[in-house]
DSSP file (Angstrom, degrees, kcal/mol; ACC not computed):
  #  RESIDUE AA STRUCTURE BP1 BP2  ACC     N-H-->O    O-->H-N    N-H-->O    O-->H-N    TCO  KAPPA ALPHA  PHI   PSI    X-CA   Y-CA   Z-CA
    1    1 A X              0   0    0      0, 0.0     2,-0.2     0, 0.0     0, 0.0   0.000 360.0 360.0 360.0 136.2  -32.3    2.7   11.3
    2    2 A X        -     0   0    0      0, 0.0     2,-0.4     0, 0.0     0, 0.0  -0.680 360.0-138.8-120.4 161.1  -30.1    4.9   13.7
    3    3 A X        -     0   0    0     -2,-0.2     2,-0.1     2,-0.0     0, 0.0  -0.961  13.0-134.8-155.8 103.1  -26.6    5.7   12.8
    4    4 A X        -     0   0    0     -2,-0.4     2,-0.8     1,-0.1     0, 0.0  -0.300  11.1-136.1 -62.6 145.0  -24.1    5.6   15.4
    5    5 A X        -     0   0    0     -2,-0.1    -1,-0.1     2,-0.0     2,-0.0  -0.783  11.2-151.3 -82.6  79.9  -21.6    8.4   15.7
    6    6 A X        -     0   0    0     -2,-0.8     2,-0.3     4,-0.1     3,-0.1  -0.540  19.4-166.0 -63.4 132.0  -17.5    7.2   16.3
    7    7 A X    >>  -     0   0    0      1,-0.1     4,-2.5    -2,-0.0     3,-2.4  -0.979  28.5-141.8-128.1 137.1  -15.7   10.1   18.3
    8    8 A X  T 34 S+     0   0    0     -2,-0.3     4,-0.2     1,-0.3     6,-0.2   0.951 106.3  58.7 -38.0 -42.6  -12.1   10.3   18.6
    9    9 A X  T 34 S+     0   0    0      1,-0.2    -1,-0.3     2,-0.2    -3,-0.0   0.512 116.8  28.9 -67.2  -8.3  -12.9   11.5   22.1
   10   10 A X  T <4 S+     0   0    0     -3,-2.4    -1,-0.2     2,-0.0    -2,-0.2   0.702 128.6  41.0-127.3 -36.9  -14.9    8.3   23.1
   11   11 A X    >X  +     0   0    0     -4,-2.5     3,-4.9     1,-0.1     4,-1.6  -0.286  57.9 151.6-116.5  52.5  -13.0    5.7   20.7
   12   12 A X  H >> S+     0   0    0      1,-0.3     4,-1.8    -4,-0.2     3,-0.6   0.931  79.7  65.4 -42.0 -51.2   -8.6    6.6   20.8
   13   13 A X  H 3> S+     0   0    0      1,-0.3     4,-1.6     2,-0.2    -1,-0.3   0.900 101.9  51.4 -45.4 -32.7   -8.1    2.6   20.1
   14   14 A X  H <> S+     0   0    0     -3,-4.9     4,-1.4     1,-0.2    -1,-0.3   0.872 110.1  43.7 -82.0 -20.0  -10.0    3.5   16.4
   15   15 A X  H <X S+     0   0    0     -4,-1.6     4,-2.8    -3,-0.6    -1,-0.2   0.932 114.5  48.6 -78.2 -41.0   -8.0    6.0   15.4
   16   16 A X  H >X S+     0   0    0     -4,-1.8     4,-1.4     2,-0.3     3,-1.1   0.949 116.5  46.4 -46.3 -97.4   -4.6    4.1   16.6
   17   17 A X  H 3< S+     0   0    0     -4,-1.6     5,-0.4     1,-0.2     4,-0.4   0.796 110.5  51.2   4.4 -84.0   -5.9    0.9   14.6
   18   18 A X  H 3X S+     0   0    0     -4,-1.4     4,-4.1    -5,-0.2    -2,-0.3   0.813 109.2  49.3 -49.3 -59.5   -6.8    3.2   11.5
   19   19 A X  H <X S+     0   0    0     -4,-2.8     4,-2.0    -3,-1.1     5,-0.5   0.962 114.1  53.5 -33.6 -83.2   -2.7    4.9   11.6
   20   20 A X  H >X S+     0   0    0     -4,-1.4     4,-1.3     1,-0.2     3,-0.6   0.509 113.1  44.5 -46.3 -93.6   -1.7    0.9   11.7
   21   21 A X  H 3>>S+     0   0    0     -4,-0.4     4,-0.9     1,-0.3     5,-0.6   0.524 110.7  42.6  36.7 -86.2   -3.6    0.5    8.9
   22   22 A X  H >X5S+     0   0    0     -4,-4.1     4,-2.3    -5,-0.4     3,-1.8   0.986 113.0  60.5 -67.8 -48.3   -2.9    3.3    6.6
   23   23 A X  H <<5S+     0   0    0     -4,-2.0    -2,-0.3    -3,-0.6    -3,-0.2   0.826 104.3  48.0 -53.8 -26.0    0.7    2.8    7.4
   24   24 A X  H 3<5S+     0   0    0     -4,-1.3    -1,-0.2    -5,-0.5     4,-0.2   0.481 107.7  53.4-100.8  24.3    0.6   -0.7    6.2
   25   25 A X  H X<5S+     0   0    0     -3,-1.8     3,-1.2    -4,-0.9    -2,-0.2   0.626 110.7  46.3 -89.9 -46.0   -1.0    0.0    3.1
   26   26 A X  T 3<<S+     0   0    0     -4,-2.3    -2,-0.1    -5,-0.6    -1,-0.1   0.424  97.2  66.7 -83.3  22.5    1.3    2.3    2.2
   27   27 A X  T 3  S+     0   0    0     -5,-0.2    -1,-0.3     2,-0.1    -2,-0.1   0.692  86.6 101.6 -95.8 -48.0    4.1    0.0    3.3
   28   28 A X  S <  S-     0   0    0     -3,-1.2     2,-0.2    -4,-0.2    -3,-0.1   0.032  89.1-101.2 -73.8 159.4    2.6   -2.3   -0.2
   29   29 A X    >>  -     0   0    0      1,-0.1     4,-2.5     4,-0.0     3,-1.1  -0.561  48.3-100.5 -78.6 140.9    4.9   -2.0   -3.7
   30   30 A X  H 3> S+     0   0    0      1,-0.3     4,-1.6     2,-0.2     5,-0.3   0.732 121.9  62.7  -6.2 -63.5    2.8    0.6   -5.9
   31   31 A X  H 3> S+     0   0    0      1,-0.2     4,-1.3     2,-0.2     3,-0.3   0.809 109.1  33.1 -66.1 -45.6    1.4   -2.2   -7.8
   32   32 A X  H <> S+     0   0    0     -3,-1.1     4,-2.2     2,-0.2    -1,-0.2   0.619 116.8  59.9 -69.5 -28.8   -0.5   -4.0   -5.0
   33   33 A X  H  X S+     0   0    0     -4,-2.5     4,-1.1     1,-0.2    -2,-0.2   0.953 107.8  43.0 -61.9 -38.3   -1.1   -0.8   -3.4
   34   34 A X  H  X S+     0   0    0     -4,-1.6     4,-1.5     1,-0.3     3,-0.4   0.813 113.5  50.2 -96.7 -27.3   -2.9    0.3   -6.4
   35   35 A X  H  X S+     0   0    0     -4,-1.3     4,-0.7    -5,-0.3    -1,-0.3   0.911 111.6  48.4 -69.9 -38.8   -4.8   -2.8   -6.9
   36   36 A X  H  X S+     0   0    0     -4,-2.2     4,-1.1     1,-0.2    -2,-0.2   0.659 110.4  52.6 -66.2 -31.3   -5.9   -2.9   -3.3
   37   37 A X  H  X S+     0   0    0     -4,-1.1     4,-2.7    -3,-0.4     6,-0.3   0.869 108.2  50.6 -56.4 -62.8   -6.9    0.5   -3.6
   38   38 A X  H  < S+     0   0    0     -4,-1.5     6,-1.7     1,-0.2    -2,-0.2   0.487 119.2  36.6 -46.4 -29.9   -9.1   -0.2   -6.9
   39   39 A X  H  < S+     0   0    0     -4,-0.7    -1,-0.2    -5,-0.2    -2,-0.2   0.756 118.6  37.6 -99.8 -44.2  -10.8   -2.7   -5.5
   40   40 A X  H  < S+     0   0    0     -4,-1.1    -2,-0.2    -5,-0.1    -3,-0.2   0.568 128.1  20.2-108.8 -12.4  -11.5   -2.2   -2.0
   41   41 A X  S  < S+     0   0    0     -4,-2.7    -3,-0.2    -5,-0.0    -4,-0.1   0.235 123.2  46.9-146.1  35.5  -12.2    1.4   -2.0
   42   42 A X  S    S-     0   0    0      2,-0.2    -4,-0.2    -5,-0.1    -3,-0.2   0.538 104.9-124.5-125.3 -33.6  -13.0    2.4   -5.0
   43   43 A X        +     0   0    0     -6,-0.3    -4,-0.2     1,-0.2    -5,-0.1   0.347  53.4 151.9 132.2   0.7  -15.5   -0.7   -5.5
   44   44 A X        -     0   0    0     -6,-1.7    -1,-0.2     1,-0.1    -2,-0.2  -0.122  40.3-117.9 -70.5 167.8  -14.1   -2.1   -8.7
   45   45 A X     >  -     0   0    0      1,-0.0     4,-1.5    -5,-0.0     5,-0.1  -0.383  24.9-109.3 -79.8-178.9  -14.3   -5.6   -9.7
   46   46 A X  H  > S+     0   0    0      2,-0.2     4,-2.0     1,-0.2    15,-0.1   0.821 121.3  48.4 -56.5 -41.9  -11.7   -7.7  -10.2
   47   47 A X  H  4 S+     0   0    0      2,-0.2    -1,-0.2     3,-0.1     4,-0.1   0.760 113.9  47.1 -54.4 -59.5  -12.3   -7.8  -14.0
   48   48 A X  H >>>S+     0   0    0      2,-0.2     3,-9.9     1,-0.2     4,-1.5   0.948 108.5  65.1 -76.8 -67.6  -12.5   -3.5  -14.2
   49   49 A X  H >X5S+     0   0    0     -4,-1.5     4,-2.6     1,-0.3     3,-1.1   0.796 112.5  33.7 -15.9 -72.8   -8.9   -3.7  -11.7
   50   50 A X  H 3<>S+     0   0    0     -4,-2.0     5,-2.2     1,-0.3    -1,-0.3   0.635 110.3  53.1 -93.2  16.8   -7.3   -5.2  -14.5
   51   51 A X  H <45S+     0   0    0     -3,-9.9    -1,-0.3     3,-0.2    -2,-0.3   0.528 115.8  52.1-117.1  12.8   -8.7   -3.7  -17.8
   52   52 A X  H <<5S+     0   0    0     -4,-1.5    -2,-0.2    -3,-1.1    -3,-0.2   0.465 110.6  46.6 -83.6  -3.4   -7.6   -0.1  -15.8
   53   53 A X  T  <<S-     0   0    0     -4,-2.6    -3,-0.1    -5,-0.7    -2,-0.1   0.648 111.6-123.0 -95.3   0.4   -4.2   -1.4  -15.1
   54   54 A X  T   5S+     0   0    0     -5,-0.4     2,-0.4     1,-0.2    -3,-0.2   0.999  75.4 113.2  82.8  44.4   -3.8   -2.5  -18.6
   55   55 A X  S   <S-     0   0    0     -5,-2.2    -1,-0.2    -6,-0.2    -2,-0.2  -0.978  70.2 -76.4-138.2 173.5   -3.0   -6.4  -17.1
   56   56 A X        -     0   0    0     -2,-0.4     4,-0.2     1,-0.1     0, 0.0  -0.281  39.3-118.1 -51.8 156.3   -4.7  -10.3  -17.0
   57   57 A X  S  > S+     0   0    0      2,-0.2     4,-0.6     1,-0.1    -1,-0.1   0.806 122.2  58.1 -55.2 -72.0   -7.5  -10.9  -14.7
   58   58 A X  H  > S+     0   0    0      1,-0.2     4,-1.3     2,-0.2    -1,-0.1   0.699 104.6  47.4 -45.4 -38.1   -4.9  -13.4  -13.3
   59   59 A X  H  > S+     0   0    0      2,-0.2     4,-1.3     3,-0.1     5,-0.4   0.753 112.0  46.8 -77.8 -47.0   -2.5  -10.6  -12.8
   60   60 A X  H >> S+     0   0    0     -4,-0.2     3,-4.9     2,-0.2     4,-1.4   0.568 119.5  47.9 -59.6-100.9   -5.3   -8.1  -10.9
   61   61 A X  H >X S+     0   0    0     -4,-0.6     4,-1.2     1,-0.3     3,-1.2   0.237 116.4  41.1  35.2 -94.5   -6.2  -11.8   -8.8
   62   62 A X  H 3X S+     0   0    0     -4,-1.3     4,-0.6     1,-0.3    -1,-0.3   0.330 117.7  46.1 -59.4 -28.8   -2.6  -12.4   -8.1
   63   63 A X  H <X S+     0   0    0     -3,-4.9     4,-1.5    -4,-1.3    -1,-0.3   0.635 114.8  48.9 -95.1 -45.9   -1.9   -8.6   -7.3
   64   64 A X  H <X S+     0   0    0     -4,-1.4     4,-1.8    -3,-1.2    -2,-0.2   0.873 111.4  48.1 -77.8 -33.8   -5.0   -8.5   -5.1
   65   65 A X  H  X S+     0   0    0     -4,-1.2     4,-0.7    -5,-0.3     5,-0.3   0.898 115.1  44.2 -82.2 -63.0   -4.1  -11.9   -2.9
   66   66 A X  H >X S+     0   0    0     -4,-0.6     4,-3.0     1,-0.2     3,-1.2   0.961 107.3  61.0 -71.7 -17.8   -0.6  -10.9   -2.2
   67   67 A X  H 3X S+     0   0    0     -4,-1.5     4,-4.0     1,-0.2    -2,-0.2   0.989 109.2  45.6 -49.5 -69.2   -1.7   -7.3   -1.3
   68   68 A X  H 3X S+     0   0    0     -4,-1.8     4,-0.6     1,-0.2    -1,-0.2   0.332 111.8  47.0 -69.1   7.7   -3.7   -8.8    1.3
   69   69 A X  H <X S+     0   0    0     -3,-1.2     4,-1.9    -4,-0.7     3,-0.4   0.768 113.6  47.2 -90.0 -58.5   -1.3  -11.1    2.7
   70   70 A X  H  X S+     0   0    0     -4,-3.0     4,-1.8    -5,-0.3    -2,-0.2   0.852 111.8  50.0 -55.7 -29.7    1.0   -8.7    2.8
   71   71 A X  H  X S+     0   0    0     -4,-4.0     4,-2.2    -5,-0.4    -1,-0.2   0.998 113.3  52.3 -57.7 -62.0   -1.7   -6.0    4.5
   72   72 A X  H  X S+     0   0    0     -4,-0.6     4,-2.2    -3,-0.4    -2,-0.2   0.828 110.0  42.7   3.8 -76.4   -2.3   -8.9    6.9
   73   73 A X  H  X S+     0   0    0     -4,-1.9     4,-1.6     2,-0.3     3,-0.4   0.967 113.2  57.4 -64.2 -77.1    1.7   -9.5    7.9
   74   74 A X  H  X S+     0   0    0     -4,-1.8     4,-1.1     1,-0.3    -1,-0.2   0.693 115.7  32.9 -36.7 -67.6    2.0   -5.5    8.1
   75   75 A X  H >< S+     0   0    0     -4,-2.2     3,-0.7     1,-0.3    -1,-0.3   0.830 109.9  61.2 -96.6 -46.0   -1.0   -5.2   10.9
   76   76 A X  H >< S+     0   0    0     -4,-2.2     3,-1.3    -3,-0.4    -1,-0.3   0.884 107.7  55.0  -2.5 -69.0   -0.3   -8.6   12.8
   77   77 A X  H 3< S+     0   0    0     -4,-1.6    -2,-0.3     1,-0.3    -1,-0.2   0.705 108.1  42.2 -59.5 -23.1    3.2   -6.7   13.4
   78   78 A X  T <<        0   0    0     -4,-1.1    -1,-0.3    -3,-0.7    -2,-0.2   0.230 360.0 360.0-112.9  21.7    2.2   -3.8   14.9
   79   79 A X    <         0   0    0     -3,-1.3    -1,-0.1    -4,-0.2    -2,-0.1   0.413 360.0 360.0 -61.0 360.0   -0.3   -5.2   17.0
């Protein structure tokens, strides 16, 4: 397996992208942030998401779905 190498110098678009990107995550309310966070790059399930935030399963779910619309909406507008 070979393992490509990204350079700023060779790929400006990824870096751009990546700036949209963290700026609309950090655009999300705390609560979605943190759920989106928990989940998508820290690995958790859905299940561990809500017995560290203290909430329902249904609440992590609920938390996790509007995060990603709203991440969505965010990066669709500064496209």
């Amino acid at each position: 397996m070979h393992s490509a190498m990204i350079t700023t110098a060779t790929t400006p678009t990824i870096d751009i992208n990546l700036d949209h990107a963290t700026d609309a995550l950090d655009s999300l309310d705390a609560e979605l942030r943190q759920s989106i966070h928990l989940a998508f790059y820290s690995g958790f399930s859905t299940n561990q998401v809500a017995n560290l935030l203290g909430v329902s399963v249904e609440t992590a779910e609920t938390r996790l779905s509007n995060g990603l619309v709203s991440l969505r909406e965010a990066l669709a507008s500064a496209a």
